[in-house]
Residue frames as a rotation matrix with the C-alpha (Angstrom) as fourth column:
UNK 1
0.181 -0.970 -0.160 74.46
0.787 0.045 0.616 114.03
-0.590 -0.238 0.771 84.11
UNK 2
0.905 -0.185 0.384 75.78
0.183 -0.644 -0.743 117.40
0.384 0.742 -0.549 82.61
UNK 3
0.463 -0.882 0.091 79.15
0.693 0.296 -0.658 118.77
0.553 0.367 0.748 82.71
UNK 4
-0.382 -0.025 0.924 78.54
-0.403 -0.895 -0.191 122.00
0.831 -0.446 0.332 85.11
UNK 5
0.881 0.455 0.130 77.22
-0.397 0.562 0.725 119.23
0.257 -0.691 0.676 87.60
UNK 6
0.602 -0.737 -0.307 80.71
0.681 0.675 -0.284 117.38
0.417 -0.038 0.908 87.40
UNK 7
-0.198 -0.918 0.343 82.75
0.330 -0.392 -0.859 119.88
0.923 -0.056 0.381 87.68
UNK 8
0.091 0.124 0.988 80.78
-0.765 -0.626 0.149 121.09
0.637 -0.770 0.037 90.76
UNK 9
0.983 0.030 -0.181 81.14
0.047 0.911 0.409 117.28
0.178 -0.411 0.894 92.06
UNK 10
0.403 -0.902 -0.156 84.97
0.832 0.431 -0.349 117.22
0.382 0.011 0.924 91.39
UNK 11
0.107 -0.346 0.932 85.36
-0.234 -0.920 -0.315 120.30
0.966 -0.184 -0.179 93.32
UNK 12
0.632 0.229 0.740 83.64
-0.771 0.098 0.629 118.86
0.071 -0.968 0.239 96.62
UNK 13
0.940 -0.308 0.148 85.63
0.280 0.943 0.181 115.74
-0.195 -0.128 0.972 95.97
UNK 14
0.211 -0.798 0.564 89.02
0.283 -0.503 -0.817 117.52
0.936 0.332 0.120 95.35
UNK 15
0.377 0.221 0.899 88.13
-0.622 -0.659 0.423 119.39
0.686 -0.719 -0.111 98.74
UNK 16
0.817 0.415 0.401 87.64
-0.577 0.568 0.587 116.41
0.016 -0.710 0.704 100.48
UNK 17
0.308 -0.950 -0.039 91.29
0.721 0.260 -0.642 114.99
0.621 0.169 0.766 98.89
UNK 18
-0.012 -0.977 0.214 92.97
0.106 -0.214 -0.971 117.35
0.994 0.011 0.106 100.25
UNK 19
0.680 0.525 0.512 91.43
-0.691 0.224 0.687 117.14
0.246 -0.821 0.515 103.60
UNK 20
0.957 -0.257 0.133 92.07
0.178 0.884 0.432 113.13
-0.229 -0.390 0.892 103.94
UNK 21
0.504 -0.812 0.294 95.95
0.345 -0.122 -0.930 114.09
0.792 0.570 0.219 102.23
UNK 22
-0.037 -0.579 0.815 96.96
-0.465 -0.711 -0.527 116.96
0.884 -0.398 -0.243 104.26
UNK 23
0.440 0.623 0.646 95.59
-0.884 0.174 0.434 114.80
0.158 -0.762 0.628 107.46
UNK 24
0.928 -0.108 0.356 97.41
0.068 0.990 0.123 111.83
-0.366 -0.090 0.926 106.73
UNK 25
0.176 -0.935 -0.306 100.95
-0.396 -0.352 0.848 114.10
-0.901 -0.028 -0.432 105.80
UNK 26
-0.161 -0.610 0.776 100.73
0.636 0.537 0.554 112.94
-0.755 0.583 0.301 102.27
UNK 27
-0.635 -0.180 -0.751 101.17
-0.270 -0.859 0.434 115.20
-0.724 0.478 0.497 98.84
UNK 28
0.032 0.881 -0.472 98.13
-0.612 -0.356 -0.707 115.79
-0.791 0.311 0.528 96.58
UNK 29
-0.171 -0.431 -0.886 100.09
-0.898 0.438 -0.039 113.97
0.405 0.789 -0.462 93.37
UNK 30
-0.885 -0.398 0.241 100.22
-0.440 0.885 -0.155 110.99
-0.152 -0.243 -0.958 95.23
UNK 31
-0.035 0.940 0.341 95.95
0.114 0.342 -0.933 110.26
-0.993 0.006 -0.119 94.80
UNK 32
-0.941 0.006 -0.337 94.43
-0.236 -0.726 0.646 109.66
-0.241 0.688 0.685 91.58
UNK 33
-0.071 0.945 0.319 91.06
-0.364 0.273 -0.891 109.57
-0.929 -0.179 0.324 90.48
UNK 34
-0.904 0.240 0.354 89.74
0.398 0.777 0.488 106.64
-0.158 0.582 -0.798 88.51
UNK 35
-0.299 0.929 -0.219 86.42
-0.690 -0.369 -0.623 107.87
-0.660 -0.035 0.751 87.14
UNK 36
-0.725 0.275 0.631 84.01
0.068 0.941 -0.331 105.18
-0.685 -0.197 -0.701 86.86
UNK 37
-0.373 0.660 -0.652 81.82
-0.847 -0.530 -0.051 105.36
-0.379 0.533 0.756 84.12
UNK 38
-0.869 0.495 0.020 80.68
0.429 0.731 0.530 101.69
0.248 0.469 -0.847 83.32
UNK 39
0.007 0.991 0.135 76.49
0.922 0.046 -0.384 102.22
-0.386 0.127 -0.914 82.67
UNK 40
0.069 0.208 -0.976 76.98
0.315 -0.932 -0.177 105.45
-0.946 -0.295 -0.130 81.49
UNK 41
0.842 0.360 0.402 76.74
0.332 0.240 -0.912 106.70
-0.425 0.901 0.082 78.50
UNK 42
0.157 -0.886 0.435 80.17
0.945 0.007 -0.326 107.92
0.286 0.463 0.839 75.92
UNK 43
0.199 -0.122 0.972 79.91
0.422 -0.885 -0.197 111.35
0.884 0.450 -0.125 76.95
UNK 44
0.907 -0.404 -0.117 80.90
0.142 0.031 0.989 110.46
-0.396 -0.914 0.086 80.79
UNK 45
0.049 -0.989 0.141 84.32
0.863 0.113 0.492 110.11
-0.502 0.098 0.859 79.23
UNK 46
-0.134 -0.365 0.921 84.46
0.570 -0.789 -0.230 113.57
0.811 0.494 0.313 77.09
UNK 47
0.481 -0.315 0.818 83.15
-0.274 -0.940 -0.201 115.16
0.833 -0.127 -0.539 79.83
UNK 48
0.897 -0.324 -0.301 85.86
0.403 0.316 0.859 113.48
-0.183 -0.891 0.414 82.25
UNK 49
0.053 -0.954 -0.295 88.28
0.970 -0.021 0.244 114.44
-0.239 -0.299 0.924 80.22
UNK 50
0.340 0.566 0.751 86.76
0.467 -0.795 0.388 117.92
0.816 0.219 -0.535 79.57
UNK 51
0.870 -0.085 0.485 87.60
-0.444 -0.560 0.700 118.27
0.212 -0.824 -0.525 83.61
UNK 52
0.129 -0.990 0.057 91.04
-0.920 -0.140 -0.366 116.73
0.370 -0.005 -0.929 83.45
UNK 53
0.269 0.138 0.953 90.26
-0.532 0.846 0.027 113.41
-0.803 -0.515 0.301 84.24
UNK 54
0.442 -0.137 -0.886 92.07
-0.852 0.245 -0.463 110.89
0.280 0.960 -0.008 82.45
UNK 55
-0.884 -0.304 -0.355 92.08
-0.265 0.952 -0.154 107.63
0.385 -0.042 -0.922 83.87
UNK 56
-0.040 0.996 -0.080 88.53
-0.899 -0.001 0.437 106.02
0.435 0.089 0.896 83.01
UNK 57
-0.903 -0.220 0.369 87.62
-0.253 0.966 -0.043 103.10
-0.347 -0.133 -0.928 84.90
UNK 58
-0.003 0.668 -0.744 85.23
-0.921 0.289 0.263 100.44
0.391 0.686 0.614 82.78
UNK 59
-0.063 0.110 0.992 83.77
-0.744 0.657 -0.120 97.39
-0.665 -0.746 0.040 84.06
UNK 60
0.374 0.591 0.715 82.64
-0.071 0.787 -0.613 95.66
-0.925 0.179 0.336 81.01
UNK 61
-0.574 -0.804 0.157 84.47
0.166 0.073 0.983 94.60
-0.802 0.590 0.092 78.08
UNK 62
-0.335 0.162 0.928 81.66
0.941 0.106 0.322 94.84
-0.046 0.981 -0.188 75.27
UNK 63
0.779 0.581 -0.236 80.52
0.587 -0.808 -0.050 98.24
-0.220 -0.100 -0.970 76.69
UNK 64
0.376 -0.883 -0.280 84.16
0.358 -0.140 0.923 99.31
-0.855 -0.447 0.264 76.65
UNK 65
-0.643 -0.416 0.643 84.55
0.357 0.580 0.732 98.14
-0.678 0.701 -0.224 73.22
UNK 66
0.189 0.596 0.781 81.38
0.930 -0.364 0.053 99.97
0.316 0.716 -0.623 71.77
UNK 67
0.693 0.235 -0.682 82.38
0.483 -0.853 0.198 103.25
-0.535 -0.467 -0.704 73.46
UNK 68
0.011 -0.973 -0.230 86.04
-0.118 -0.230 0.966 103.38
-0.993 0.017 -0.117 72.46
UNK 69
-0.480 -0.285 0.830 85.23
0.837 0.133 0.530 102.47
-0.261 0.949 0.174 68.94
UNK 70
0.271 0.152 0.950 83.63
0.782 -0.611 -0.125 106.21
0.562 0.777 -0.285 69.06
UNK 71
0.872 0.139 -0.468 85.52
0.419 -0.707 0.570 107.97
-0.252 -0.694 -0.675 71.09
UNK 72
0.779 -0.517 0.354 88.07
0.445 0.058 -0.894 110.10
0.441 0.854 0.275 69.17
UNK 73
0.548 -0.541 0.638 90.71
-0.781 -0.603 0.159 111.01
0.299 -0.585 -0.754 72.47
UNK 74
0.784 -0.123 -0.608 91.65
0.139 0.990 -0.022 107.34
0.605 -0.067 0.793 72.83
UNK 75
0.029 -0.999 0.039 95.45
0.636 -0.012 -0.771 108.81
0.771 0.047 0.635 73.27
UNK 76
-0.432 -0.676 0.597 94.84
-0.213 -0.567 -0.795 110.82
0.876 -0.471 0.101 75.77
UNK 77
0.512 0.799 0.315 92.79
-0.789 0.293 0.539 108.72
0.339 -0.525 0.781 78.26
UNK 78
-0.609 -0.752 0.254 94.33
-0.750 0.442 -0.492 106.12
0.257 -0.490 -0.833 80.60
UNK 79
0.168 0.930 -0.326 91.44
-0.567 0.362 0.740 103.12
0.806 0.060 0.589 80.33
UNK 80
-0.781 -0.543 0.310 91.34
-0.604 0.527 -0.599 100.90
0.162 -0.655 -0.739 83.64
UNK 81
-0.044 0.843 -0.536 89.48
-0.229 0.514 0.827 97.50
0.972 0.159 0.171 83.86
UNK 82
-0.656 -0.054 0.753 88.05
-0.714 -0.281 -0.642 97.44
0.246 -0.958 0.146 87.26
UNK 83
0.273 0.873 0.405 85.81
-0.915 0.366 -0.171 94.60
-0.297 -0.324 0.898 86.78
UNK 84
0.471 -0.039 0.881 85.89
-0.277 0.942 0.189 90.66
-0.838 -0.333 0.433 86.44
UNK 85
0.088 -0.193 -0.977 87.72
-0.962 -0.272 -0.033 89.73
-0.260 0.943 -0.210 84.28
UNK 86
0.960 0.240 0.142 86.87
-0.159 0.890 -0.428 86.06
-0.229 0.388 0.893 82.12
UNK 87
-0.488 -0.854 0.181 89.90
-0.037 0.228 0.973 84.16
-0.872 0.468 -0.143 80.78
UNK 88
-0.153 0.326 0.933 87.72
0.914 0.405 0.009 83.87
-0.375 0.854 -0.360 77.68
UNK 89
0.807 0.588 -0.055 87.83
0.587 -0.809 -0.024 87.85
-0.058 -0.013 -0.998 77.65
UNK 90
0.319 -0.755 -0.573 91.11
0.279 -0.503 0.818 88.35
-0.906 -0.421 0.050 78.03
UNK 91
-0.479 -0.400 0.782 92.01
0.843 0.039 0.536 89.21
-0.245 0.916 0.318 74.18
UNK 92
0.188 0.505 0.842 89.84
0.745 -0.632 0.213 91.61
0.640 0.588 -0.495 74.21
UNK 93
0.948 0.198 -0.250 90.73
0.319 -0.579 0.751 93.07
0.004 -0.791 -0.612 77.39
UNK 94
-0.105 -0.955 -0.277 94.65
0.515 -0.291 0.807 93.68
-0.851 -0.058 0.522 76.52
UNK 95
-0.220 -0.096 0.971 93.33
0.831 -0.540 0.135 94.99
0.511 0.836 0.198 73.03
UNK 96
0.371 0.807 0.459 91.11
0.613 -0.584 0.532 97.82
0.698 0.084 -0.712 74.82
UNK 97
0.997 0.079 0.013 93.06
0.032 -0.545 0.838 98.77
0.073 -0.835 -0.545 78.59
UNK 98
0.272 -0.951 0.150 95.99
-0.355 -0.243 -0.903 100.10
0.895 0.192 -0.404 79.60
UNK 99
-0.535 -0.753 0.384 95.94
-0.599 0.017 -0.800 98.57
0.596 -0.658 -0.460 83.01
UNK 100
0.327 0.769 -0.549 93.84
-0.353 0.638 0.684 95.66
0.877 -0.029 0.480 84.55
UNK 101
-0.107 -0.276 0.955 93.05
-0.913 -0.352 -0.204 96.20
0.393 -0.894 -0.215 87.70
UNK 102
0.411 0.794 0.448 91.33
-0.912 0.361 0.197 92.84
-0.005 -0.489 0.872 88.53
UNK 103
0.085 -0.407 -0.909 93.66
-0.425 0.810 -0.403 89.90
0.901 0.421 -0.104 88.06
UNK 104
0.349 0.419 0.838 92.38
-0.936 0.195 0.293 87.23
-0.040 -0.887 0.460 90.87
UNK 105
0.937 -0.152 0.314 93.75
0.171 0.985 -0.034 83.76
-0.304 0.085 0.949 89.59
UNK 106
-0.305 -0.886 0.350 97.20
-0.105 0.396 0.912 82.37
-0.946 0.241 -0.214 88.62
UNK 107
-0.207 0.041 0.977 95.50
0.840 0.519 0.157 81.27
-0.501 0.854 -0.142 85.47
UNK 108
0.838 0.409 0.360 94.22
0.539 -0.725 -0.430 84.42
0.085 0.554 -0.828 84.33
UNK 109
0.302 -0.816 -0.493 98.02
-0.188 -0.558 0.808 85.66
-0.934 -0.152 -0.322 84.86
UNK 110
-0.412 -0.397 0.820 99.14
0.449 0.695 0.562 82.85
-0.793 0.599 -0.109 82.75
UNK 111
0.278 0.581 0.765 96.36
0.824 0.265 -0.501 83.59
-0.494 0.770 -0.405 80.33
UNK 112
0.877 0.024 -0.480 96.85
-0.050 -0.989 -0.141 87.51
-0.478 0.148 -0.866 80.08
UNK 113
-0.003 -0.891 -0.455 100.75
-0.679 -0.332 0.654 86.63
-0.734 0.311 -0.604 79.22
UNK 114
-0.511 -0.167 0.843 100.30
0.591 0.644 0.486 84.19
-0.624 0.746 -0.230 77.13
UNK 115
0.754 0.410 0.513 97.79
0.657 -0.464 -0.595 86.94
-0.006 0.786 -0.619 75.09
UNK 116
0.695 -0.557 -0.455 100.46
-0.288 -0.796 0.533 89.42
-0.658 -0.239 -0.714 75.53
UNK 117
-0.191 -0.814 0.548 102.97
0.071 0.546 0.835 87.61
-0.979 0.198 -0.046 74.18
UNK 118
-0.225 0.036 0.974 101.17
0.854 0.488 0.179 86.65
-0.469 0.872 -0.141 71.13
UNK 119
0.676 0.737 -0.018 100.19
0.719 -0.665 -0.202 90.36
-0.161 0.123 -0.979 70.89
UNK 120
-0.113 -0.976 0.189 103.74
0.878 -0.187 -0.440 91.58
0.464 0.116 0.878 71.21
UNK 121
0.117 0.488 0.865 102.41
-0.003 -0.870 0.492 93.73
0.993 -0.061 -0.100 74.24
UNK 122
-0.858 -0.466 -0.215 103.25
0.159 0.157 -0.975 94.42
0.488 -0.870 -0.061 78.07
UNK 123
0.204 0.851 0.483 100.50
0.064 -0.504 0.861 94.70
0.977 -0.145 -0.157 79.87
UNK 124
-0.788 -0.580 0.204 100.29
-0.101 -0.204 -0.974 96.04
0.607 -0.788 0.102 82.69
UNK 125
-0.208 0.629 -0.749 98.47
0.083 0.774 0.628 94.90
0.974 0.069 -0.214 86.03
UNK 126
-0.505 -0.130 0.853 97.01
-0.837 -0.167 -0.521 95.07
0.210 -0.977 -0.024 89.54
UNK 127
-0.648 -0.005 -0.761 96.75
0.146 0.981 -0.130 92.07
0.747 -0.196 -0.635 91.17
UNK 128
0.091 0.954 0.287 93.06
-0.573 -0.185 0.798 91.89
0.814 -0.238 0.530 93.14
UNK 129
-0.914 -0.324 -0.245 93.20
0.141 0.313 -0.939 90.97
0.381 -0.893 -0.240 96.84
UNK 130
0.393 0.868 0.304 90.19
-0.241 -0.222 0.945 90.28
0.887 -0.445 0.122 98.78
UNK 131
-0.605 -0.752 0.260 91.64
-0.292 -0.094 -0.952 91.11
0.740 -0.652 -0.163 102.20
UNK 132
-0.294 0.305 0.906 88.53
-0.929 0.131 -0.345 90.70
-0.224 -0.943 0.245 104.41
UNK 133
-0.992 -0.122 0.002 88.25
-0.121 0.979 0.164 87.26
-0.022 0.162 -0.987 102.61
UNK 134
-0.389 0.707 -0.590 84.48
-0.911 -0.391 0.131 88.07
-0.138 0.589 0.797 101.02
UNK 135
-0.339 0.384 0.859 82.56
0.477 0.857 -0.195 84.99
-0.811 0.343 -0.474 99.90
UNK 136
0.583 0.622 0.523 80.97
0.630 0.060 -0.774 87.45
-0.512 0.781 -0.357 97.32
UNK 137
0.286 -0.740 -0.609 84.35
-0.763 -0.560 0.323 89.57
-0.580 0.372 -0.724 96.67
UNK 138
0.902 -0.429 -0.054 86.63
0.200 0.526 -0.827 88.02
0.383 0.735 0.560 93.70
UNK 139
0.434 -0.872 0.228 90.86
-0.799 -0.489 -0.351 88.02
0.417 -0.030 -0.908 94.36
UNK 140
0.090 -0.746 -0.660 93.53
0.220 0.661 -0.718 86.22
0.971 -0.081 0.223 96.05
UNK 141
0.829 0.265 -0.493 93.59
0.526 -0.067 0.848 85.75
0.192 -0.962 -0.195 99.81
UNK 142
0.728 -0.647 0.227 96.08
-0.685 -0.698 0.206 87.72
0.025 -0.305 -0.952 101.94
UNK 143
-0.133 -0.838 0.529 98.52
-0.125 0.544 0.830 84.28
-0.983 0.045 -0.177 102.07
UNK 144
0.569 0.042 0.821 97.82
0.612 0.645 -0.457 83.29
-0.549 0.763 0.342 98.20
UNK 145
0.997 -0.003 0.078 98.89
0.050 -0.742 -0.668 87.26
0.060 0.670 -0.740 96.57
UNK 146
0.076 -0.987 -0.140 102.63
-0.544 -0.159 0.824 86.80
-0.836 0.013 -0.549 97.99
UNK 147
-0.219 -0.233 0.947 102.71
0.506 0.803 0.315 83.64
-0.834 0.548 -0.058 95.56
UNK 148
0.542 0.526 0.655 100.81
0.799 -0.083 -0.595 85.35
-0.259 0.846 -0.466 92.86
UNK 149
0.958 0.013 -0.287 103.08
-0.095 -0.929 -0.359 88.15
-0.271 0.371 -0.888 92.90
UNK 150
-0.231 -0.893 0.386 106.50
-0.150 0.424 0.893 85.99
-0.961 0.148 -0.232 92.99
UNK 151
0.310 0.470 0.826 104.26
0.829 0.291 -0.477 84.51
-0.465 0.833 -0.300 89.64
UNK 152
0.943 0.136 0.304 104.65
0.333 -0.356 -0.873 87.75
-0.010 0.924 -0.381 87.74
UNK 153
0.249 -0.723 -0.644 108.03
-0.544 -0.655 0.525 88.44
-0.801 0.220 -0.556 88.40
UNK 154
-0.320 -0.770 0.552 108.37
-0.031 0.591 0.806 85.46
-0.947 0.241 -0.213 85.86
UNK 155
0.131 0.880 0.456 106.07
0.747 0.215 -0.629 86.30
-0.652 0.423 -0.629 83.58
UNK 156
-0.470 -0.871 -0.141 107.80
0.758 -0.480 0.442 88.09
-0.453 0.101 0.886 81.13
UNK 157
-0.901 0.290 0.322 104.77
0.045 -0.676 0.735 90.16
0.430 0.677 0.597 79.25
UNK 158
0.576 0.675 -0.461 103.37
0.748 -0.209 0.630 91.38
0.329 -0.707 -0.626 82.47
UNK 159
-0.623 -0.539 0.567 104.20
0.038 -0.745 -0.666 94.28
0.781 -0.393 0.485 84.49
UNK 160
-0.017 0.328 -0.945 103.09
0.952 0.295 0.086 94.23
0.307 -0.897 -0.317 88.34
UNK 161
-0.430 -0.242 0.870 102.09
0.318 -0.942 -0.105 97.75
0.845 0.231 0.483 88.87
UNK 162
-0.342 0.524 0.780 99.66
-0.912 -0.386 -0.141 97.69
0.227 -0.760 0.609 91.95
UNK 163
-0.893 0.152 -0.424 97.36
0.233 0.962 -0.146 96.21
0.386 -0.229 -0.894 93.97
UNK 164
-0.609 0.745 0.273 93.74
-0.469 -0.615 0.634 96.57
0.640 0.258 0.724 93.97
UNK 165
-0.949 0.293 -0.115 90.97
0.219 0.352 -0.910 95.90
-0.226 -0.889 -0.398 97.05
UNK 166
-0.531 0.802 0.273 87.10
-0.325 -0.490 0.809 95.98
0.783 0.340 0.521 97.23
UNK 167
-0.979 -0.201 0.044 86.02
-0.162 0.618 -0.769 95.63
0.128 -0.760 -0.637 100.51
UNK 168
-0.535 0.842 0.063 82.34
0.794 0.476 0.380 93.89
0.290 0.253 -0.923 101.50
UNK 169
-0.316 0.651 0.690 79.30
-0.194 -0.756 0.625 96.27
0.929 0.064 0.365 101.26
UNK 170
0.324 0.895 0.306 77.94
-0.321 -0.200 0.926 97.14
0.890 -0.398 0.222 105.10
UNK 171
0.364 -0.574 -0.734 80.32
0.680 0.702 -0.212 97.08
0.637 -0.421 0.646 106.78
UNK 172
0.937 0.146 -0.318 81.53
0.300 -0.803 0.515 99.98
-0.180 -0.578 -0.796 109.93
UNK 173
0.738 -0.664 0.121 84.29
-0.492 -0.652 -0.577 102.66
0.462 0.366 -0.808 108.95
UNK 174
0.276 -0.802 0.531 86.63
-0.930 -0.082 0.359 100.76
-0.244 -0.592 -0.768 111.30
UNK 175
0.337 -0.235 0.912 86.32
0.411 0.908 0.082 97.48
-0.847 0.347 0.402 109.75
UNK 176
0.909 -0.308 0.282 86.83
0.177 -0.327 -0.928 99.84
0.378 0.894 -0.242 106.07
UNK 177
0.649 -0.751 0.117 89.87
-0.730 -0.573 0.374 101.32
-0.214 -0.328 -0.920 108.14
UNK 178
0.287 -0.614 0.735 91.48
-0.645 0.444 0.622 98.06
-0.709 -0.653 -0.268 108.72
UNK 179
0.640 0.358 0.680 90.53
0.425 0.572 -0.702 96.35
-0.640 0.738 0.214 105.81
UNK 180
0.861 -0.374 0.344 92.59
0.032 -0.636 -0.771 99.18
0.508 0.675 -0.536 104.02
UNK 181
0.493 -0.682 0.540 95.25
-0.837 -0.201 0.509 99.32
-0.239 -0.703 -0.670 106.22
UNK 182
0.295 -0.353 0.888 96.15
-0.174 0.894 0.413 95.70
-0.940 -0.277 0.202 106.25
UNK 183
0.613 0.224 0.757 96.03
0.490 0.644 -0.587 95.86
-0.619 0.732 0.285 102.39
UNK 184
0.682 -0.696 0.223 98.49
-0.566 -0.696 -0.442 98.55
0.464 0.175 -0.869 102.12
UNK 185
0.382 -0.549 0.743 100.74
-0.764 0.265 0.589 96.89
-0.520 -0.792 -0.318 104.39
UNK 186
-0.006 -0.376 0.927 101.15
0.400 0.848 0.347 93.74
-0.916 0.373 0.145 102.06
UNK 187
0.782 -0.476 0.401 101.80
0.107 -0.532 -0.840 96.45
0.613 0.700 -0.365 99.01
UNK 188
0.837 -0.490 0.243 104.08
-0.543 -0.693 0.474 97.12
-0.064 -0.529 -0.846 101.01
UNK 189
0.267 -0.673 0.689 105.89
-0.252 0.641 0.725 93.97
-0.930 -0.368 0.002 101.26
UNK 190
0.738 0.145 0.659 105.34
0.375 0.724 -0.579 93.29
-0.561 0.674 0.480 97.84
UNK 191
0.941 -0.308 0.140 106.71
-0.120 -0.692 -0.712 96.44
0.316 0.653 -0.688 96.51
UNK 192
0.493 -0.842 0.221 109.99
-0.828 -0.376 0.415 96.12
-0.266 -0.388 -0.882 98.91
UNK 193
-0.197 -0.791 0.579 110.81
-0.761 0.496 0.419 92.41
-0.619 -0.358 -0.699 98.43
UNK 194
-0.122 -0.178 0.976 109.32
0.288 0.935 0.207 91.19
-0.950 0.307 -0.063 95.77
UNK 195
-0.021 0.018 1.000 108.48
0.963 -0.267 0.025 93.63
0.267 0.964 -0.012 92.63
UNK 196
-0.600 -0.106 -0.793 109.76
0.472 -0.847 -0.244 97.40
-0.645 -0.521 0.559 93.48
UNK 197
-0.893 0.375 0.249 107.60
-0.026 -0.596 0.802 98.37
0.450 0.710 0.542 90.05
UNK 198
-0.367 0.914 -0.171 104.54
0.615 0.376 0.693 97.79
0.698 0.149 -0.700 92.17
UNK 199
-0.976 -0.212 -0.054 103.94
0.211 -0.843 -0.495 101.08
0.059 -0.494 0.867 93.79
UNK 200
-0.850 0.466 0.246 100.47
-0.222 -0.739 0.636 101.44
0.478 0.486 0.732 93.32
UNK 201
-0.957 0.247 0.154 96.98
-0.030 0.443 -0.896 101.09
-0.289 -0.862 -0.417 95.94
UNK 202
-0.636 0.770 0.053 93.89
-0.513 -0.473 0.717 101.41
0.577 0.428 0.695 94.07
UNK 203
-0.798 0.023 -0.602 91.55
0.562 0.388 -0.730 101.23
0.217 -0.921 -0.323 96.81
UNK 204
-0.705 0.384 -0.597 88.47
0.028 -0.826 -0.564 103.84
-0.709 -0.414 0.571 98.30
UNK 205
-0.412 0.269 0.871 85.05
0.900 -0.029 0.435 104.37
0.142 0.963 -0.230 96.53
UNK 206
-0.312 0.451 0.836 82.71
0.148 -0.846 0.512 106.97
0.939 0.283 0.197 96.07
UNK 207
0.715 0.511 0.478 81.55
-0.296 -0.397 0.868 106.49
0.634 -0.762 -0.133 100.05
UNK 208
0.918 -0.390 -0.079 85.11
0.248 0.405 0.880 105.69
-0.311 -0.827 0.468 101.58
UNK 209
0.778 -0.550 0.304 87.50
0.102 -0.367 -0.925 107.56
0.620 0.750 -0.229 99.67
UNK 210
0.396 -0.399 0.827 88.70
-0.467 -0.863 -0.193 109.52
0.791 -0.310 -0.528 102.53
UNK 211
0.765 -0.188 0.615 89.13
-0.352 0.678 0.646 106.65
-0.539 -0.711 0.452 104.92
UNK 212
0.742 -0.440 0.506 91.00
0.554 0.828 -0.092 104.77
-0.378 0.348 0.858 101.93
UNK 213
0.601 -0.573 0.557 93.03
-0.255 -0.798 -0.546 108.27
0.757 0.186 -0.626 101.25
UNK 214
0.657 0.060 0.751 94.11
-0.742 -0.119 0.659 107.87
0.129 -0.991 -0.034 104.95
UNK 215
0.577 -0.327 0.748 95.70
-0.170 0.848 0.502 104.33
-0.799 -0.417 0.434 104.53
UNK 216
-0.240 -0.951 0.194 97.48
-0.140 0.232 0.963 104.94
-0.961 0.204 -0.189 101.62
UNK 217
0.677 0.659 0.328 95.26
0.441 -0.007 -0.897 104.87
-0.589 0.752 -0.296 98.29
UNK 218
-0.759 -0.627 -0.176 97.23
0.271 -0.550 0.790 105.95
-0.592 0.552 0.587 95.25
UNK 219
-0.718 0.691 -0.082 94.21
0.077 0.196 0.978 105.12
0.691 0.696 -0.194 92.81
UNK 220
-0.812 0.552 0.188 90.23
-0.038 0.273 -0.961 106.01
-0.582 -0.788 -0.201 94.05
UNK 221
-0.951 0.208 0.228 87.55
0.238 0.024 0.971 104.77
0.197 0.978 -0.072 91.94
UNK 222
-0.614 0.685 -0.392 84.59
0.363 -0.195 -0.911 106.88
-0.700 -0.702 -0.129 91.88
UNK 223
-0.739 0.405 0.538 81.78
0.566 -0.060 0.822 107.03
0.365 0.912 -0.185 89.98
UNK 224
0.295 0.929 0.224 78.42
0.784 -0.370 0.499 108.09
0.546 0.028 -0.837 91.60
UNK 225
0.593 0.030 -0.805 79.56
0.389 -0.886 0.254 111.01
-0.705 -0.464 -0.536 93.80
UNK 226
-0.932 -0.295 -0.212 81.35
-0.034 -0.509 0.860 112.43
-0.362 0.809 0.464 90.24
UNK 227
-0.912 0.386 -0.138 78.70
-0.217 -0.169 0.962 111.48
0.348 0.907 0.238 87.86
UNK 228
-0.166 0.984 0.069 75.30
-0.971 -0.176 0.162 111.31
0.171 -0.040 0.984 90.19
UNK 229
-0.488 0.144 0.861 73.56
-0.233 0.929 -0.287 108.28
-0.841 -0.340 -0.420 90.68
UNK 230
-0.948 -0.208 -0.239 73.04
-0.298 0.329 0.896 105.95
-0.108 0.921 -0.374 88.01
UNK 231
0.028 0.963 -0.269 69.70
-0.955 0.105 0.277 104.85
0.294 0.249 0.923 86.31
């Protein structure tokens, strides 16, 4: 990984945004990129935000937790947990992110506000939907996430901000199509009729961006076609 590699990655991948954007009549602002950087080493994040990148996704809370305790931009970085998250983890995970993408259970709502609370802290959230209904995916089915999202409107030291997909591996662009599609569609409902703060799609990786650009993605989280393939 070097930093004259990235930038020549986040060029072709820019490119390719504005492609799937202009193609799908939507405005360039409206995508952002989530650079993935969980196995990687602390200097994925300087040089993300070296190229203007500044919303890191992290998968693991103790890797998270040994990076950030030397990384001296903290404030200007936007940290997103994009992986499982434990209910025994959750203290650490409201100390470290600014937005947790991965919330799959009622209880792990509960839990997150109840650390919030005692933390005197909003956190914000994207409730995790497994839409093609996965056996090895984590989230909330497509009938459980209406409930779970009625759940945070009561939840006072939460903030519903999105809604986050991961769809199964090997699967044909038209099943990825629909799969996205269908999961925009119930942001949709959520955002109109049951929490208007929830505006966000975080959706599309490194080999389906442009498909998940297409259906509405606000958020795309990409790691290996930015930073290479991992060891």
């Amino acid at each position: 990984m070097s930093l004259s590699l990235l930038a020549q990655n986040l060029n072709v991948i820019q490119s390719k945004i504005q492609l799937s954007a202009s193609r799908a009549g939507r405005k360039l602002n409206e995508i952002t990129i989530v650079a993935v950087t969980k196995t990687l080493p602390l200097e994925a994040w300087n040089f993300a935000l070296q190229n203007k990148l500044t919303i890191i996704g992290e998968s693991r809370i103790q890797e998270t937790e040994n990076k950030a305790s030397h990384f001296k931009h903290r404030q200007n970085i936007e940290l997103h947990l994009i992986g499982h998250l434990q209910r025994n983890k959750v203290k650490k995970a409201i100390e470290h992110f600014d937005i947790i993408q991965t919330v799959d259970s009622i209880r792990l709502l509960e839990k997150i506000n109840q650390v919030s609370k005692e933390e005197d802290k909003n956190q914000k959230i994207f409730i995790q939907i497994n839409t093609a209904a996965d056996p090895n995916k984590f989230g909330f089915s497509t009938k459980q996430i209406f409930t779970a999202a009625e759940k945070t409107t009561k939840l006072q030291n939460i903030t519903l901000r999105g809604i986050m997909t991961i769809p199964p591996q090997n699967i044909s662009k038209n099943e990825i199509k629909n799969i996205y599609k269908q999961t925009r569609e119930i942001k949709d409902v959520i955002q109109k009729s049951i929490e208007n703060k929830c505006q966000y799609l975080s959706m599309g990786m490194s080999n389906d961006f442009e498909i998940a650009i297409m259906e509405g993605a606000t958020h795309i989280r990409i790691g290996t076609a930015l930073f290479g393939e991992r060891d």
